[in-house]
C-alpha positions, 0 to 999 in steps of 0.5 A, a space after each residue: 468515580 469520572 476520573 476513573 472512568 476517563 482514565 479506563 476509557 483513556 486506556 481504552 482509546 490507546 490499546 484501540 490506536 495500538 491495535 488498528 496502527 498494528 494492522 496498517 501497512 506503511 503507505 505511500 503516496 510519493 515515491 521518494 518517501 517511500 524508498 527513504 522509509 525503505 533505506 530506513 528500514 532495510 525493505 522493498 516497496 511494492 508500488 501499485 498503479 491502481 483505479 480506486 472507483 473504477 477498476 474492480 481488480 484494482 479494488 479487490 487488491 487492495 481490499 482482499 490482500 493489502 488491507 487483509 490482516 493476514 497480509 499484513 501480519 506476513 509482510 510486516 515491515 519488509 515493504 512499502 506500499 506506494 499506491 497510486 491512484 488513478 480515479 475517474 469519478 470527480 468526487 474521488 478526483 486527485 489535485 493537478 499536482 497529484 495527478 500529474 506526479 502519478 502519471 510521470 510514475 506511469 510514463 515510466 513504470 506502467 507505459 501500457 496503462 495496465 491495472 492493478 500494474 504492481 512493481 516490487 522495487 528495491 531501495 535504490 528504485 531497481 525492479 525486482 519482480 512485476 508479480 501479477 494480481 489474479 484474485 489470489 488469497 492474501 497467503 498466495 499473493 505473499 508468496 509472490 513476493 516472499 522470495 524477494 522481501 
């Protein structure tokens, strides 16, 4: 009886890990690896300059439309996300190495400091579009994007 009840659980577990990998985006933290998992699989990356503690479009972003299954299920794996982070409060702080790695991004791509800034790239780091986030629903902020992915 325990061995069938680990294996029901065991099954369980996987079907579990099954449906919450489903309902994840592909993030990204480094550029370079974002495009080369964009070349790999034919698709864009959306990168976004965000403050995860401080900025609250930046947050209902993230929340209400990149982690929204709705979004998720449209966009599948026609993007990358590469969300750079850009916290204030020390408990959120990033490494030196991280935080310096995403203000050399910002030099170059966000140099008016705007946030959410959100630039759809190519796999070959062209700018395609710099759609704007207005607290959209998860469907019309698609719709930004869907002619470009």
């Amino acid at each position: 009886m325990k061995f069938l009840f680990s294996l029901v659980l065991l099954m369980f577990s996987s079907v579990l890990t099954i449906a919450q990998d489903s309902n994840q985006l592909n993030w990204f933290t480094n550029l370079e690896e974002s495009l080369d998992w964009a070349k790999q699989n034919d698709s864009k990356v959306l990168m976004v300059f965000g403050g995860s503690d401080w900025c609250r479009p930046c947050i209902k972003l993230k929340k209400n439309v990149l982690e929204n299954d709705i979004f998720i299920e449209k966009v599948g794996n026609k993007i990358a996300i590469l969300y750079l982070d850009f916290p204030v409060r020390k408990k959120n702080r990033l490494t030196i190495t991280e935080r310096k790695y995403n203000e050399s991004l910002a030099a170059k791509y966000n140099p008016k400091g705007l946030f959410p800034k959100i630039i759809l790239l190519d796999a070959n780091q062209e700018i395609i579009q710099s759609p704007v986030f207005e607290d959209q629903s998860p469907e019309s902020f698609y719709k930004l994007l869907a002619n470009d992915i």
